[in-house]
ChimeraX commands (.cxc) that place a marker at each C-alpha (Angstrom):
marker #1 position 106.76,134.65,94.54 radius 0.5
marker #1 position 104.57,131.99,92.36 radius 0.5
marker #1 position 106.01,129.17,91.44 radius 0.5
marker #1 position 104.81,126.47,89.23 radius 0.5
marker #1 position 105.55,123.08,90.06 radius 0.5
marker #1 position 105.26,119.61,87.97 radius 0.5
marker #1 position 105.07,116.09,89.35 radius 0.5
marker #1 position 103.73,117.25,92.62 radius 0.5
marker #1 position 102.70,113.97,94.04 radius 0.5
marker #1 position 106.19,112.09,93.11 radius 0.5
marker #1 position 109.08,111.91,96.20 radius 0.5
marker #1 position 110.72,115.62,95.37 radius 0.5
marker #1 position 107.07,117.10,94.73 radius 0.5
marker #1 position 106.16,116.37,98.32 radius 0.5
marker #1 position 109.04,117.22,99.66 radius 0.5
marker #1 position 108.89,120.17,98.11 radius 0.5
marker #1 position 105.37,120.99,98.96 radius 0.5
marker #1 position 106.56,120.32,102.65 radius 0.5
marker #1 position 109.22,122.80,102.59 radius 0.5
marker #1 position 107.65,125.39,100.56 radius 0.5
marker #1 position 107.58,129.02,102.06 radius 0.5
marker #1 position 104.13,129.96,103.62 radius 0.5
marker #1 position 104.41,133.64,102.14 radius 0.5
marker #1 position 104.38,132.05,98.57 radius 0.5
marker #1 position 102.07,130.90,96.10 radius 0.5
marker #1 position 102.21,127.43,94.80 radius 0.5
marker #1 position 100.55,125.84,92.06 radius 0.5
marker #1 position 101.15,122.28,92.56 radius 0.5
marker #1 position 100.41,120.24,89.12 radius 0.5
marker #1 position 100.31,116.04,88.77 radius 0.5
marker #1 position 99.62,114.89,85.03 radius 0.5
marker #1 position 95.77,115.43,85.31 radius 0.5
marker #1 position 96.40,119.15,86.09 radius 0.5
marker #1 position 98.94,119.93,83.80 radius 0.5
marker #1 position 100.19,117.13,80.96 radius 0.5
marker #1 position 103.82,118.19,80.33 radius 0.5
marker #1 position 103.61,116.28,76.74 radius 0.5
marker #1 position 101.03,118.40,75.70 radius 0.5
marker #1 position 102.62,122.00,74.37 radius 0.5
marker #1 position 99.64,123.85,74.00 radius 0.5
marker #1 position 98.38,122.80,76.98 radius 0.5
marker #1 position 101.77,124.23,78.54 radius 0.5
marker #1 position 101.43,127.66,77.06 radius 0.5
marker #1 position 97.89,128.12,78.05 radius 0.5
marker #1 position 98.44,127.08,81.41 radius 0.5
marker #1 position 101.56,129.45,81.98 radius 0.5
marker #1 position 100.03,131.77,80.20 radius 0.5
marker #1 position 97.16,132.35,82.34 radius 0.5
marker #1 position 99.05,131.57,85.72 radius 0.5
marker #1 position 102.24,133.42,84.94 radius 0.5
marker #1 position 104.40,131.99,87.53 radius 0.5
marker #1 position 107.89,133.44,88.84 radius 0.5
marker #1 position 109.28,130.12,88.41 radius 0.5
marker #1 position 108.60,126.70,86.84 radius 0.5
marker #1 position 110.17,123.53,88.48 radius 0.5
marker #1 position 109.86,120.46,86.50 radius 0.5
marker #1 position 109.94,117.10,89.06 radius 0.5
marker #1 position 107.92,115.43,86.77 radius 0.5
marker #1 position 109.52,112.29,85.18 radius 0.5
marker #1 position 109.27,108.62,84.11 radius 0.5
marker #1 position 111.66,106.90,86.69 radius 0.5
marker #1 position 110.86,103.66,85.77 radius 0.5
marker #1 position 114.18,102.49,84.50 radius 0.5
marker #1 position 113.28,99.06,83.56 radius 0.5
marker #1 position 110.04,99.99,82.18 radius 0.5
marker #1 position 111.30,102.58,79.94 radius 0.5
marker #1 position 112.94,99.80,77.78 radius 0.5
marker #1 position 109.61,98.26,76.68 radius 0.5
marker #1 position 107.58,101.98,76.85 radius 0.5
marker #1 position 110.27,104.24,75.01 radius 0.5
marker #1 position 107.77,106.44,73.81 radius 0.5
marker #1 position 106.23,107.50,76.70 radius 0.5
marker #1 position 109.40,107.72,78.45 radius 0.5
marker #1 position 110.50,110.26,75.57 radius 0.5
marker #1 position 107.73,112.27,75.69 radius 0.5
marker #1 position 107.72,112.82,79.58 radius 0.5
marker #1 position 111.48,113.05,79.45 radius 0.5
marker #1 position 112.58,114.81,76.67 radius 0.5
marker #1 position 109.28,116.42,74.95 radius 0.5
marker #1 position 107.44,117.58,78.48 radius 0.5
marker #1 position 111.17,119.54,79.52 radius 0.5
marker #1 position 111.21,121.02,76.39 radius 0.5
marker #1 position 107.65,122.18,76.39 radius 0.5
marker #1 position 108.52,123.53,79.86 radius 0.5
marker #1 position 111.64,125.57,78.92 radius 0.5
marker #1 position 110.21,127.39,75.80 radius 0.5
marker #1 position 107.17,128.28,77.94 radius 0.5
marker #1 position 109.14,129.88,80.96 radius 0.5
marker #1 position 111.54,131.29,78.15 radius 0.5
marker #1 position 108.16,132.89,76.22 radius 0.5
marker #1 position 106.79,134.08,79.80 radius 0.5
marker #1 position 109.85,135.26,81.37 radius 0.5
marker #1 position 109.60,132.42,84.19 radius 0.5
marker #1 position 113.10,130.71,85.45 radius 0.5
marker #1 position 113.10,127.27,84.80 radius 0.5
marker #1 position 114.40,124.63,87.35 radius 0.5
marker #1 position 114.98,121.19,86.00 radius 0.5
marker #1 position 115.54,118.13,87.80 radius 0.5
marker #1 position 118.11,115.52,85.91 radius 0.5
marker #1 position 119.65,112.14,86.60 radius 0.5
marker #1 position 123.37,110.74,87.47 radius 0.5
marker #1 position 121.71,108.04,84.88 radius 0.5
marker #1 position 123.35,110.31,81.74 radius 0.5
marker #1 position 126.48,108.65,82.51 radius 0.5
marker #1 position 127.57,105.56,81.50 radius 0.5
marker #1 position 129.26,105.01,84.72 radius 0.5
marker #1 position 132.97,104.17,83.23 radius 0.5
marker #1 position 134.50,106.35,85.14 radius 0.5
marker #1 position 136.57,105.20,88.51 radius 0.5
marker #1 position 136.58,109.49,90.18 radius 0.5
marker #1 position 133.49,111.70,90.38 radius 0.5
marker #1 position 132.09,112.98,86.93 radius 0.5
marker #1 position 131.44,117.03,87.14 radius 0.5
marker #1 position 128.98,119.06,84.72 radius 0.5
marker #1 position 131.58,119.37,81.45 radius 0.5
marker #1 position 132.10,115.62,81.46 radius 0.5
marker #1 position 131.01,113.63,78.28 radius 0.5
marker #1 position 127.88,111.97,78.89 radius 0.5
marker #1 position 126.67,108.61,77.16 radius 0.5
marker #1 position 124.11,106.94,78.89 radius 0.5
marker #1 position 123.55,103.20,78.52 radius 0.5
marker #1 position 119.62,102.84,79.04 radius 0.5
marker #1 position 116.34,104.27,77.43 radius 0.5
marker #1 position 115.70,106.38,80.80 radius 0.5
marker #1 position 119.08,107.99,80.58 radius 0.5
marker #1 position 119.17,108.30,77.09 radius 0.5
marker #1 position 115.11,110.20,77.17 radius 0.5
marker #1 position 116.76,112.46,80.34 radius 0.5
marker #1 position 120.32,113.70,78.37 radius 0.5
marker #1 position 118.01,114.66,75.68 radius 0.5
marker #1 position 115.78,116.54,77.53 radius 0.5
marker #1 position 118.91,118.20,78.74 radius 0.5
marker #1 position 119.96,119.06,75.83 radius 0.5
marker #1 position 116.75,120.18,74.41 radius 0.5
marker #1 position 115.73,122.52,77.55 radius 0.5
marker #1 position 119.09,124.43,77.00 radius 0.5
marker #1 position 118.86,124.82,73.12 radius 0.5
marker #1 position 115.66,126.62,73.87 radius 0.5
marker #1 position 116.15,127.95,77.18 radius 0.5
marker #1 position 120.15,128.88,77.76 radius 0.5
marker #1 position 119.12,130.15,81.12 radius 0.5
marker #1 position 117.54,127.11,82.28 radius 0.5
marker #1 position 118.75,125.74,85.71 radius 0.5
marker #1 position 119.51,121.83,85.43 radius 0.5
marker #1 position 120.23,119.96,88.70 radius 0.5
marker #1 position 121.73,115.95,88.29 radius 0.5
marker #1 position 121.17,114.01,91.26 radius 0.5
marker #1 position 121.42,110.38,91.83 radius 0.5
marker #1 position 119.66,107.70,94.29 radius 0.5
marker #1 position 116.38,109.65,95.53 radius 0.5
marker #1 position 114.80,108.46,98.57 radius 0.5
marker #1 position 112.50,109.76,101.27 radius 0.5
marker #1 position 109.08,109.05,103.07 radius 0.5
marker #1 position 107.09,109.48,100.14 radius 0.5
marker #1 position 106.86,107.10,96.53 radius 0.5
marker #1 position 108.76,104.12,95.76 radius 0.5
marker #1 position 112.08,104.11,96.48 radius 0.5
marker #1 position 115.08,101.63,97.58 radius 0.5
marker #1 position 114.74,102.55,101.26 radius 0.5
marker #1 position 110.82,101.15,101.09 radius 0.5
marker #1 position 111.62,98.18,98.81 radius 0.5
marker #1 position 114.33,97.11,101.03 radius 0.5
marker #1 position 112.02,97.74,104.01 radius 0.5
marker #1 position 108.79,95.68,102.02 radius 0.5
marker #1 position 111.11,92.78,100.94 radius 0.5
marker #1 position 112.17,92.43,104.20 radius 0.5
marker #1 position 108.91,92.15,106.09 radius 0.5
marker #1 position 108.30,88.79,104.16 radius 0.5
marker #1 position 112.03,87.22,103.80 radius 0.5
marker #1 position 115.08,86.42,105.88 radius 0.5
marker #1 position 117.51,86.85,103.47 radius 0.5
marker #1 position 118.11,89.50,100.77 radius 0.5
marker #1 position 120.73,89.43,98.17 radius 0.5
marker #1 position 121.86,92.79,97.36 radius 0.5
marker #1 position 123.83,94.40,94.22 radius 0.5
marker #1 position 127.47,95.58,95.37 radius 0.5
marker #1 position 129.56,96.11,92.69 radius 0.5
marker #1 position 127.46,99.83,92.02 radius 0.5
marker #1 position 128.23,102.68,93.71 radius 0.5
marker #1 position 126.37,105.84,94.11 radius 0.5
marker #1 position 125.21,108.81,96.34 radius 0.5
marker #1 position 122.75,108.07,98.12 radius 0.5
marker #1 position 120.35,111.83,97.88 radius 0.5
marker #1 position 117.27,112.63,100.20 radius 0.5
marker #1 position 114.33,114.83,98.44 radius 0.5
marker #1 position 113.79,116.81,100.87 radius 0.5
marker #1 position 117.64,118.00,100.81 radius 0.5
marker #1 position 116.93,118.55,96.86 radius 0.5
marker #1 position 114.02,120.09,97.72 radius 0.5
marker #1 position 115.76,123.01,99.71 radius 0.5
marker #1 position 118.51,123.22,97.10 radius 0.5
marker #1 position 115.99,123.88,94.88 radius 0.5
marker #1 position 114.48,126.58,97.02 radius 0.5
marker #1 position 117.98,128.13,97.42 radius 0.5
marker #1 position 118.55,128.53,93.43 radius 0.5
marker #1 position 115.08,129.79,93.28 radius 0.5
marker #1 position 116.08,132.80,95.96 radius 0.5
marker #1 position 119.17,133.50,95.03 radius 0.5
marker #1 position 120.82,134.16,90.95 radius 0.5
marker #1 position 122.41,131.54,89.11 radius 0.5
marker #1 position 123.73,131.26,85.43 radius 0.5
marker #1 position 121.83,129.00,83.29 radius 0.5
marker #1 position 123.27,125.44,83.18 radius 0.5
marker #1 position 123.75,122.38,84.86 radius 0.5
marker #1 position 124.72,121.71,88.26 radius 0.5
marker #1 position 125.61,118.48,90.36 radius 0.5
marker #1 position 123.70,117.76,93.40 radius 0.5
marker #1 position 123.89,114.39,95.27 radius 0.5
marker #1 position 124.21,112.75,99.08 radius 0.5
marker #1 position 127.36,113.44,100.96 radius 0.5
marker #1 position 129.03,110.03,100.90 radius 0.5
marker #1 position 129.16,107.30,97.86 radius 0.5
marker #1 position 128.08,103.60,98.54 radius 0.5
marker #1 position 126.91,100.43,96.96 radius 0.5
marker #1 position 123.48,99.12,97.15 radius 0.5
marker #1 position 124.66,96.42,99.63 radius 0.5
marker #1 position 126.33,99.33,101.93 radius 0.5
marker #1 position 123.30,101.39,102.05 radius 0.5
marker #1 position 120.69,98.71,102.58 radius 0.5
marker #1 position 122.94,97.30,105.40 radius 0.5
marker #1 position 122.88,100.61,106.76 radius 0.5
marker #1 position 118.82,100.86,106.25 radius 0.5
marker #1 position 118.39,97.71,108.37 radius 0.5
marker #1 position 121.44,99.30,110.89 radius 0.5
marker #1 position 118.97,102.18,111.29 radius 0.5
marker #1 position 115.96,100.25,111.41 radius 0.5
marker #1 position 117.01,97.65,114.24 radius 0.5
marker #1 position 118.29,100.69,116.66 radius 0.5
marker #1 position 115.09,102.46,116.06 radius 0.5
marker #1 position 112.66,99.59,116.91 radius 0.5
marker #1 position 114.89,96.79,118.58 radius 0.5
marker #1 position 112.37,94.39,119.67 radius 0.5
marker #1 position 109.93,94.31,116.84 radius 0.5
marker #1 position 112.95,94.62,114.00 radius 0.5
marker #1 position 113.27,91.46,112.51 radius 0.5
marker #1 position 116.72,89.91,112.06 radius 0.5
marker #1 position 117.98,89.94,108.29 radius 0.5
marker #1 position 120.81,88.42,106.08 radius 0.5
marker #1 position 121.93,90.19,103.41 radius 0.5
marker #1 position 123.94,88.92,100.99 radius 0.5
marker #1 position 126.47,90.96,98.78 radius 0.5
marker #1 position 126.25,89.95,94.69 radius 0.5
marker #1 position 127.43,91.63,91.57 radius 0.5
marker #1 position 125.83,92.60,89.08 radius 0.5
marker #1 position 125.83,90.12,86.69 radius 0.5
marker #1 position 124.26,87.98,89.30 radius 0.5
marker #1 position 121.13,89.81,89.27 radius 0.5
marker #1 position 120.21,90.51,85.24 radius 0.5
marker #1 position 117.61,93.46,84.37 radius 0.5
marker #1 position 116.06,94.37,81.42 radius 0.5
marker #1 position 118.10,97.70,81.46 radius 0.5
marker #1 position 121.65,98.42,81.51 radius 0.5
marker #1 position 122.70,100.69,84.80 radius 0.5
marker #1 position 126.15,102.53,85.13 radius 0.5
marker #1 position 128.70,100.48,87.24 radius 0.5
marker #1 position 129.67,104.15,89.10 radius 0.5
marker #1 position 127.60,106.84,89.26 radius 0.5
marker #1 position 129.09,109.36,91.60 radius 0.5
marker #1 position 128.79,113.01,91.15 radius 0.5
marker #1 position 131.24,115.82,91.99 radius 0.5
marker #1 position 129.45,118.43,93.81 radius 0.5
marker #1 position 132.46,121.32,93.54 radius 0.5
marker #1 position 130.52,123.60,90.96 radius 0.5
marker #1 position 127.12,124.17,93.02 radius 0.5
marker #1 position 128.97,124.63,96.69 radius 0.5
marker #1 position 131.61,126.96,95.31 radius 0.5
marker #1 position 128.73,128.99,93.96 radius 0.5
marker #1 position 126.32,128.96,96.57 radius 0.5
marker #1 position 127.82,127.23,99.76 radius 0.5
marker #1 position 125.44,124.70,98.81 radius 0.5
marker #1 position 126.45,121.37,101.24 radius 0.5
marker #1 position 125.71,117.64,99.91 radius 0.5
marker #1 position 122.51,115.80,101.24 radius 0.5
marker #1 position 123.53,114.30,104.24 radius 0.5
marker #1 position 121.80,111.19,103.90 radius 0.5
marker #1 position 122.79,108.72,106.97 radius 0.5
marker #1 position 121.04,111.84,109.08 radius 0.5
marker #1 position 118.15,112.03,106.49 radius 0.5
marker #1 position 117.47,108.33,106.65 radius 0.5
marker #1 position 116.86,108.25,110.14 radius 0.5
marker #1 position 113.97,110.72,109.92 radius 0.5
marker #1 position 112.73,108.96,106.60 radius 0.5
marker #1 position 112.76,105.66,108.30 radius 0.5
marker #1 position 111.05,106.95,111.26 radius 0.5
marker #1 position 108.53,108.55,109.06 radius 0.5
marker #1 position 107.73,104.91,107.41 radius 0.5
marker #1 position 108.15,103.37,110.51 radius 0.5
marker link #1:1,2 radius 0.2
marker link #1:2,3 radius 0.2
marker link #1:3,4 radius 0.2
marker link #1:4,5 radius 0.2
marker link #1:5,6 radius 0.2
marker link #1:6,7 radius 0.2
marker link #1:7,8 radius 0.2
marker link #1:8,9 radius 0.2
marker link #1:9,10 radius 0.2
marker link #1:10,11 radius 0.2
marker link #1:11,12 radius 0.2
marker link #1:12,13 radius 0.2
marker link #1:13,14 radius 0.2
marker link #1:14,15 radius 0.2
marker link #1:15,16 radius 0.2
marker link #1:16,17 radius 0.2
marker link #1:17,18 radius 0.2
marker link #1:18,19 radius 0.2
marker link #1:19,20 radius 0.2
marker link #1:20,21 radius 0.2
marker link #1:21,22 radius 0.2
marker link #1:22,23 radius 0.2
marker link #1:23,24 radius 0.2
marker link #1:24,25 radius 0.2
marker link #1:25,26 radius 0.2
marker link #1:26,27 radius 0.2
marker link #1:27,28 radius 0.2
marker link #1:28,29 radius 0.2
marker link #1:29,30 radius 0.2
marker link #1:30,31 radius 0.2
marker link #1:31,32 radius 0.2
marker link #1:32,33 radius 0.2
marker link #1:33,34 radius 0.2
marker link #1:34,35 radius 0.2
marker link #1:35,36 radius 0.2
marker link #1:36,37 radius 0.2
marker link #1:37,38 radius 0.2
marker link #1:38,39 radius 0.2
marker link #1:39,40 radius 0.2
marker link #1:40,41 radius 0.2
marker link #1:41,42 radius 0.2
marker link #1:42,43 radius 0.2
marker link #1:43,44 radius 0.2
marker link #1:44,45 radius 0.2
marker link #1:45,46 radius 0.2
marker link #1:46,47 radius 0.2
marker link #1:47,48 radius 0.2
marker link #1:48,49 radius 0.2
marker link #1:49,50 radius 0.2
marker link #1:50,51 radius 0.2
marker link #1:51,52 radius 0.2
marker link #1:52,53 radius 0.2
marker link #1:53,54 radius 0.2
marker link #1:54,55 radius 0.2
marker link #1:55,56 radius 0.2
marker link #1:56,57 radius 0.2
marker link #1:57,58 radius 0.2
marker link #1:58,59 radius 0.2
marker link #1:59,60 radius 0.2
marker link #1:60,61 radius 0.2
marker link #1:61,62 radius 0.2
marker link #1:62,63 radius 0.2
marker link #1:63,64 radius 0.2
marker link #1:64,65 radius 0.2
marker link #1:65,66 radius 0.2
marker link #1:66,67 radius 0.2
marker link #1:67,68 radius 0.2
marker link #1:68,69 radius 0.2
marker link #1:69,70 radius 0.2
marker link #1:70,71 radius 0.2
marker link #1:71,72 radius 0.2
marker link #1:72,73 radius 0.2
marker link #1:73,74 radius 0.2
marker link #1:74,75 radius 0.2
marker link #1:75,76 radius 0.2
marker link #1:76,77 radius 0.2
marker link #1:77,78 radius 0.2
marker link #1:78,79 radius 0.2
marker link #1:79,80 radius 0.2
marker link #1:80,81 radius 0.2
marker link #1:81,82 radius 0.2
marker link #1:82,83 radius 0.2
marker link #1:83,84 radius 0.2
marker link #1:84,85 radius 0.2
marker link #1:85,86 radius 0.2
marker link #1:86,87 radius 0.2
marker link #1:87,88 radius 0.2
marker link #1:88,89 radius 0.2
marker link #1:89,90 radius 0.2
marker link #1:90,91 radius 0.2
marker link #1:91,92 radius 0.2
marker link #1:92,93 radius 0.2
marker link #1:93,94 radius 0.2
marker link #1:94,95 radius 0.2
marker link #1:95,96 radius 0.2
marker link #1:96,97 radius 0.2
marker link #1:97,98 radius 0.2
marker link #1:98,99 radius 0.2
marker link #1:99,100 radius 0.2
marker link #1:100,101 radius 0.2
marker link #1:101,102 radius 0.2
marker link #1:102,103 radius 0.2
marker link #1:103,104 radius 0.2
marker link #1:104,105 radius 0.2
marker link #1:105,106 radius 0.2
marker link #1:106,107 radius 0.2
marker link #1:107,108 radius 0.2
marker link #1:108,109 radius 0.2
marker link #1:109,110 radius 0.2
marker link #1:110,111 radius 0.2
marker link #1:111,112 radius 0.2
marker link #1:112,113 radius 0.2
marker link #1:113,114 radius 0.2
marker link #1:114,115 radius 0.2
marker link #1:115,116 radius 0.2
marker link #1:116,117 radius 0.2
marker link #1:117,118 radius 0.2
marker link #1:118,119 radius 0.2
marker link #1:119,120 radius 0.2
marker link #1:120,121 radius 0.2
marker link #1:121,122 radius 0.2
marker link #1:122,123 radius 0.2
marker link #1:123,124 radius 0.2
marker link #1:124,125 radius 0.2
marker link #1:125,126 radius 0.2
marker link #1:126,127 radius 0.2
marker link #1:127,128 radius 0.2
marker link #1:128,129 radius 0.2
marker link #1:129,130 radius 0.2
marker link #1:130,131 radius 0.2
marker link #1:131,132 radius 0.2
marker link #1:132,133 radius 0.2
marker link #1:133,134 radius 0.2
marker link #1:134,135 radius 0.2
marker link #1:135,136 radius 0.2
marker link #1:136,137 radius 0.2
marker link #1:137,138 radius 0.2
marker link #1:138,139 radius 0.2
marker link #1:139,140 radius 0.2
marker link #1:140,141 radius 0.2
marker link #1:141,142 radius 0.2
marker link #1:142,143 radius 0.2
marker link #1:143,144 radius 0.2
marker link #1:144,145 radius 0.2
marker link #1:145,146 radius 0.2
marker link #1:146,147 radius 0.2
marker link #1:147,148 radius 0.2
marker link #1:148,149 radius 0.2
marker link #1:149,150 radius 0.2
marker link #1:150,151 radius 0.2
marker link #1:151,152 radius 0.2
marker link #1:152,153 radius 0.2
marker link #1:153,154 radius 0.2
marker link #1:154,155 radius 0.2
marker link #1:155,156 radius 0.2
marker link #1:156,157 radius 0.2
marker link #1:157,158 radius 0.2
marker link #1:158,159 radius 0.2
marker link #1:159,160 radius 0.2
marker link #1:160,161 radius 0.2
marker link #1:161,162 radius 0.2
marker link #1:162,163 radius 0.2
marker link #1:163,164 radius 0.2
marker link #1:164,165 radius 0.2
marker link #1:165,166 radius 0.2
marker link #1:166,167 radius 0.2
marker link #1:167,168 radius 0.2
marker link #1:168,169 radius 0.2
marker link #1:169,170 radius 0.2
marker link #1:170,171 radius 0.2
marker link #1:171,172 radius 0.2
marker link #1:172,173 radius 0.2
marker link #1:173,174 radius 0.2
marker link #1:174,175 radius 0.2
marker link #1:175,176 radius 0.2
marker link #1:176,177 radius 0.2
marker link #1:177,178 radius 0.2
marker link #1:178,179 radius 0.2
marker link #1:179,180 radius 0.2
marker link #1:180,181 radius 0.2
marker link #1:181,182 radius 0.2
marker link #1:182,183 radius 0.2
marker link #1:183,184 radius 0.2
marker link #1:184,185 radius 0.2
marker link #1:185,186 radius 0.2
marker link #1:186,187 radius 0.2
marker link #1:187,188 radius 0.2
marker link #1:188,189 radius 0.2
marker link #1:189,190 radius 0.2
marker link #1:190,191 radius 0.2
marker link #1:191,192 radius 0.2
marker link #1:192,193 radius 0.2
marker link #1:193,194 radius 0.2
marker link #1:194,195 radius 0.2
marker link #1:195,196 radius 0.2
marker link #1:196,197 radius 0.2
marker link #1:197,198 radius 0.2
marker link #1:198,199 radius 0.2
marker link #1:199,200 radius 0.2
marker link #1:200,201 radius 0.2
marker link #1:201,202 radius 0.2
marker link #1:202,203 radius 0.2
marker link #1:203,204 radius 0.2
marker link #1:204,205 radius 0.2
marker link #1:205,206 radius 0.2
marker link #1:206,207 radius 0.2
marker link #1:207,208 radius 0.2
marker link #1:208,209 radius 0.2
marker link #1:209,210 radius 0.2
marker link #1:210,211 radius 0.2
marker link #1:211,212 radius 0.2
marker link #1:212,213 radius 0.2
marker link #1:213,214 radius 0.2
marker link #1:214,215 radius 0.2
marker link #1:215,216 radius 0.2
marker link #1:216,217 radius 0.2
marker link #1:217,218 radius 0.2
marker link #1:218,219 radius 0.2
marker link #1:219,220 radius 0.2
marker link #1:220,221 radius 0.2
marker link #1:221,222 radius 0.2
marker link #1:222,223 radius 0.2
marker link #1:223,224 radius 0.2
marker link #1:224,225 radius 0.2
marker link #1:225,226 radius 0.2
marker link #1:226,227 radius 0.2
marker link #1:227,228 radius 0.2
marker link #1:228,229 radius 0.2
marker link #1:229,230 radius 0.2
marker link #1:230,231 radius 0.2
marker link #1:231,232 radius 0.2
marker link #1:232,233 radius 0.2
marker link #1:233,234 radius 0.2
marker link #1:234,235 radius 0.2
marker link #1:235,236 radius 0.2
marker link #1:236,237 radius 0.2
marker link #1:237,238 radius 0.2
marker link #1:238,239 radius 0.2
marker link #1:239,240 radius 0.2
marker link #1:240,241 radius 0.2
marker link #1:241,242 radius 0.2
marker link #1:242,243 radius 0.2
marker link #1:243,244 radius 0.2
marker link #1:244,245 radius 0.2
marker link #1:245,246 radius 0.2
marker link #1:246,247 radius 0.2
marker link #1:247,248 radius 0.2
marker link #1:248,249 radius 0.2
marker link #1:249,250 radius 0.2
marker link #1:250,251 radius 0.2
marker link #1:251,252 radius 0.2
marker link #1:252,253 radius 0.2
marker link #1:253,254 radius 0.2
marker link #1:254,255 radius 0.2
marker link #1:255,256 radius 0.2
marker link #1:256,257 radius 0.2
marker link #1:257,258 radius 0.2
marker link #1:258,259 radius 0.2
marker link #1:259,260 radius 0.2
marker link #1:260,261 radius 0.2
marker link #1:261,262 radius 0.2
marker link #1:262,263 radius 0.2
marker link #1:263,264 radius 0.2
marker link #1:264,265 radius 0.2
marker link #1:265,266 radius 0.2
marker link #1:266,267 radius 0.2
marker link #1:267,268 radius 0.2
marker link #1:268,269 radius 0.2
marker link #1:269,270 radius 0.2
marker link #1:270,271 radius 0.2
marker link #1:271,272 radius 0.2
marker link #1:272,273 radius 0.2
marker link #1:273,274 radius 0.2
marker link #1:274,275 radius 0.2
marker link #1:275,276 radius 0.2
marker link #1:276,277 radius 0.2
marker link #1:277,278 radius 0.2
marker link #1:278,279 radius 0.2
marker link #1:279,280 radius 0.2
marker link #1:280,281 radius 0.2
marker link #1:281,282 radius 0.2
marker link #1:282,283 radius 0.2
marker link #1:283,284 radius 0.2
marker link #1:284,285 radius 0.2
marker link #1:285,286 radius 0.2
marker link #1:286,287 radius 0.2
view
């Protein structure tokens, strides 16, 4: 089995590198090796390599960002997946796509699943939807996967921010009027792997941690985990629940974001990312 794989050296690209069969071939891509944005580019690079499969983790994440750089956020969001889907469609590749919770606009007060409307309320979701939309115009067989609040031992993420902020400060105030699923990589990672082993219909499928929370719940339970696993040298902090009009960014982000995960674990067994067991071994990792 080859496999192609974009954004190698973000959070899911490690963790997929990590839990990548020995017996297969990977060609792990950053933006230097392969630019996404760049079609021809695309084609000549699947076209020599021919892989089995193409998985796309390559995206612009920065949510606040994107506001101010809307093109580039379009063209690695919506133009890059596109260029990626027509390729593997062209070279008889299956496509894996990785998508956000972020496509909602977080109205909602029960999980959203797959067929719900989507209207995203930021330039990040807004670039993502479309490059839903656009991988499965060309691509019908394309594999999308929406998750929601990546973390793990690699990248930036909330678990290393909280950790960073509190190395310098005694008191943190935290958002807690937005709730979400906490997901760890390397649990998309081996969903990934499983879709990649096993036949699924084209489409788009829900995958997210086990348990919803607020920002406030999980970075209390960051600091929980971080004061059992190094009591003496942990030091003490208060944090300090606020909502989110209390803490104004420059882009909008859905009040409730949690997926329903029915779809992908009544087709393949697939289990949610349990993440309270993940972010022991990610804190551990940093630690």
């Amino acid at each position: 089995m080859k496999v192609l794989l974009t954004g190698a050296n973000g959070q899911l690209g490690r963790c997929f590198i990590d839990k990548f069969p020995i017996d297969w071939i990977l060609l792990a891509t950053d933006s230097q090796q392969l630019d996404i944005t760049d079609n021809l580019a695309v084609n000549n690079f699947i076209n020599e390599h021919r892989p089995d499969v193409i998985v796309n983790a390559a995206a612009y994440t920065a949510v606040d960002m994107a506001e101010d750089e809307q093109d580039l956020a379009y063209q690695v969001n919506t133009i890059g997946p596109k260029n990626l889907a027509i390729a593997a469609q062209k070279y008889n590749a299956k496509f894996i796509h990785v998508s956000t919770d972020y496509v909602f606009d977080g109205t909602k007060n029960i999980p959203y699943v797959e067929e719900d409307t989507t209207n995203p309320i930021n330039i990040y979701g807004k670039t993502k939807r479309n490059g839903e939309v656009a991988i499965l115009n060309n691509n019908p067989s394309a594999i999308i996967i929406r998750t929601s609040w990546v973390f793990s031992e690699y990248g930036n993420n909330f678990v290393k921010t909280m950790l960073k902020l509190a190395s310098n400060k005694s008191e943190l105030s935290i958002i807690n009027d937005q709730l979400g699923c906490p997901t760890y990589a390397g649990d998309i990672a081996n969903t990934i792997l499983t879709i990649i082993m096993n036949e699924f219909d084209g489409g788009i499928y829900h995958y997210c941690g086990d348990q919803s929370v607020t920002w406030f719940k999980f970075a209390s339970k960051i600091f929980l985990i971080t004061e059992k696993l190094n009591p003496i040298t942990t030091k003490k902090i208060t944090l300090k629940p606020i909502l989110t009009s209390g803490y104004p960014t420059k882009a909008k982000r859905p009040l409730y974001s949690v997926l329903n995960m029915n779809k992908i674990e009544k087709i393949a067994g697939i289990k949610a990312s349990d993440w309270n067991n993940a972010l022991v071994h990610v804190i551990s990792h940093i630690k």
